[in-house]
N, C-alpha and C positions, 0 to 999 in steps of 0.2 A: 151791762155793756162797758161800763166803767172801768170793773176787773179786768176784761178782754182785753183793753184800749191797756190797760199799767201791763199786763203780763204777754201784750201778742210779740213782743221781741223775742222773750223767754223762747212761746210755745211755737213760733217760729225755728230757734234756735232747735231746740229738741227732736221738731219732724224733721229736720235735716238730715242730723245726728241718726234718727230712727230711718230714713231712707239708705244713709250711708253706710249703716252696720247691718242691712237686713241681708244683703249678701253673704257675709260672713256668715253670721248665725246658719245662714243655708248651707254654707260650707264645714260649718261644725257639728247639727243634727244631721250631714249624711253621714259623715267620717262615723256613724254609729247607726246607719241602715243597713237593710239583710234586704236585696230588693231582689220582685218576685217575679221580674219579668225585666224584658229591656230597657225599659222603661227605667231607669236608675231613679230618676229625681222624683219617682215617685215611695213615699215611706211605705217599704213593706212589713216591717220589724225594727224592734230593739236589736244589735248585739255588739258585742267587741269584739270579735274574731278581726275587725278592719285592724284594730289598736293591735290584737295578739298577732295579726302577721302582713306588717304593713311592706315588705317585701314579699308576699304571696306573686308575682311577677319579678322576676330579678332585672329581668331590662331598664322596668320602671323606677327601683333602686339605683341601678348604673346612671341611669339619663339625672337622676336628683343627686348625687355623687359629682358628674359631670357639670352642674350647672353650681350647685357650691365650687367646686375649687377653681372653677371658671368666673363666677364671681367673687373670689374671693380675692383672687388673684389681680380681675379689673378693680376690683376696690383700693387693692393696695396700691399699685403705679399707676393709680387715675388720681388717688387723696393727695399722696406725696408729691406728684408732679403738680396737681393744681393748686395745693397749698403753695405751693416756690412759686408757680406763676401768681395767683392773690396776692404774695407781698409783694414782689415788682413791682403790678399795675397800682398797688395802692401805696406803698414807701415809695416809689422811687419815679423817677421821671424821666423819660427818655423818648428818643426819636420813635414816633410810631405808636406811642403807648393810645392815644384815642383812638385809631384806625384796629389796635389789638383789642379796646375793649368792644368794639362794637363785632371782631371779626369773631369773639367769644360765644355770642349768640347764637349764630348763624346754626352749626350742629342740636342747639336748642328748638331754631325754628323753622327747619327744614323738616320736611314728611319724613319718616321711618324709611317708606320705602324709594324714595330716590336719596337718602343715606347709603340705606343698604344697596340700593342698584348700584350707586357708584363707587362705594368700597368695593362690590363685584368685579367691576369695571378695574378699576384700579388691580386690585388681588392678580385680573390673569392676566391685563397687560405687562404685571410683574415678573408671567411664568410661575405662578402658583395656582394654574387653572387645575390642577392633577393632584394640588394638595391642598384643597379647601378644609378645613377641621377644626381641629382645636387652636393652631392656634391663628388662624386666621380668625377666629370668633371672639379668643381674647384682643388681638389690636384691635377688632370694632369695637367692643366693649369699651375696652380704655377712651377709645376718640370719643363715643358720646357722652362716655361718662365724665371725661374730664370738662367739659363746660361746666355741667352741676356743680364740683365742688369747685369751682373758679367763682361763680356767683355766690353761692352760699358763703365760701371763705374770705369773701371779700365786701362780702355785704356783714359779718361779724368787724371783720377788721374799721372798716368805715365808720361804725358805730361804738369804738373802744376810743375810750378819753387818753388821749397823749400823757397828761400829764402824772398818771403811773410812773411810765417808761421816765418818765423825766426825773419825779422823786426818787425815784431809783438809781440812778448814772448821778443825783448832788450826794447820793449816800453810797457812794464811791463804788459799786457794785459797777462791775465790768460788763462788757455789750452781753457775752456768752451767759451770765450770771441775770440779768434784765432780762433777756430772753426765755432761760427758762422758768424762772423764778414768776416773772410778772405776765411780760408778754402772752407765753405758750398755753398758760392755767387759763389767761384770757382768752383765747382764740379756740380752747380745746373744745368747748361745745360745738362752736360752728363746725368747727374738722369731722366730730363726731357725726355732726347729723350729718354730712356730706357723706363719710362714707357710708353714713347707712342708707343714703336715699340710692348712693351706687351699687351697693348690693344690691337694694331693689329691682334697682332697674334691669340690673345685669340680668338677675333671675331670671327674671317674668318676661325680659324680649323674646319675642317669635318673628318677628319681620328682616328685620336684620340677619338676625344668628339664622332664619331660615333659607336667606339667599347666600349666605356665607357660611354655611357649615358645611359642604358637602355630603358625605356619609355620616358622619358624627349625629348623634342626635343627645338633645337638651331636655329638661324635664317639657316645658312647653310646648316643645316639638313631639312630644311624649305624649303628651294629653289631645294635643292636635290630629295625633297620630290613629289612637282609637276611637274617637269621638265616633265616628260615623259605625263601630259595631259595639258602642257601647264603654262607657268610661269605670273604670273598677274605683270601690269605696274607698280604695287606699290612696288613690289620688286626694282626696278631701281629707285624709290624715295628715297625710303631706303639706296639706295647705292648711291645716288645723296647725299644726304645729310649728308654721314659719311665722304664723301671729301670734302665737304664744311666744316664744322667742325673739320678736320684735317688741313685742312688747313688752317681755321683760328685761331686754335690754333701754330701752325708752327709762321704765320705774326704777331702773338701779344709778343709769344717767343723774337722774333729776333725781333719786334721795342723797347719792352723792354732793349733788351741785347742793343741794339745801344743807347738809351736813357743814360743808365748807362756809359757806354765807351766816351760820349759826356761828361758825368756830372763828369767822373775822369779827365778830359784834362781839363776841365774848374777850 
């Protein structure tokens, strides 16, 4: 009992951990099932044929196509715009700036789908009932995604010690020079994980991009699509392979950041 009592954080720790990646692993031994009836998620065989032709459907290519340069493109004017806005509310001081951190939230903590209902609403009081698509699904994109990295960018910043920026500006280094030299190498993780958590997001929405896409369809809206006569293996490639990729972008992040922190001591 002893043991339990010193180690139950641990093995608490771990069943989490093991509830939270069981999904995955499910999604990685299908991406390598040969299944023998409708019934997909059930293991009928080994094979790779998923790996050797994971565009075996070409729509389901196109919609995972669609939804990268659709997030790719919300990641990029959702980072850049809410990085500018993170250093205002946190450098700077102005009329309104309490009422804007709290109005930040609000996209955070509103349902998906009275977001999406009301960018709808929005969209064809605009006169773009006739043109719902792409790129009505990247301005959603951008609006939800720009809270995330306004918090995340700004909760880095809040946590960086001034007096860097300051030793910096007595060793005569110019604002532009401070900035990128000290400031930016500091704030670059947060940025990082911001965009990555808006790619995420971007990706995997179906609520939003469903009421907002019109004809267009997304990978999500793809998977959504055939569920009901049967979901094909190469879908679990697909999903196989954007956590191998998130993840190896995470391990290159952080051997970098350690690289840099060995090379400041030294």
């Amino acid at each position: 009992m002893s043991w339990i009592r010193r180690n139950l954080v641990l093995m608490l720790g771990l069943a989490v951990l093991v509830y939270t990646f069981v999904p995955i692993f499910i999604v990685v031994l299908m991406s390598f099932n040969d299944p023998r009836s409708r019934n997909v998620y059930s293991f009928g065989g080994f094979t790779l044929d998923n790996w050797l032709n994971p565009c075996l459907d070409p729509s389901m290519c196109d919609a995972v196509v669609r939804s990268i340069t659709i997030g790719m493109a919300a990641t990029l004017v959702s980072t850049v715009l809410g990085t500018l806005a993170a250093f205002a509310l946190v450098r700077h001081r102005f009329a309104g700036r309490s009422s804007t951190n709290l109005l930040v939230f609000l996209p955070m903590a509103a349902p998906e789908i009275v977001l999406g209902s009301s960018l709808l609403a929005l969209f064809v009081s605009a006169g773009f009932a006739g043109q719902l698509g792409f790129r009505t699904i990247l301005i959603a994109h951008i609006l939800f995604c720009l809270s995330f990295v306004i918090v995340t960018v700004r909760a880095r910043l809040a946590g960086m010690d001034d007096n860097l920026e300051q030793a910096a500006q007595d060793l005569y280094a110019t604002p532009a020079q401070t900035f990128w030299r000290v400031t930016f190498p500091l704030v670059f993780p947060g940025i990082l994980g911001a965009a990555l958590l808006s790619f995420s997001l971007s990706f995997d929405d179906f609520i939003i991009t469903n009421l907002n896409a019109g004809t267009t369809t997304t990978f999500p809206m793809y998977v959504w699509g055939v569920a009901q006569r049967g979901v094909p293996m190469q879908v679990n490639v697909i999903g196989t392979l954007m956590f191998v990729v998130s993840i190896a972008i995470v391990l290159v992040a952080e051997h970098r950041s350690r690289r840099q922190r060995r090379a400041a001591l030294t």
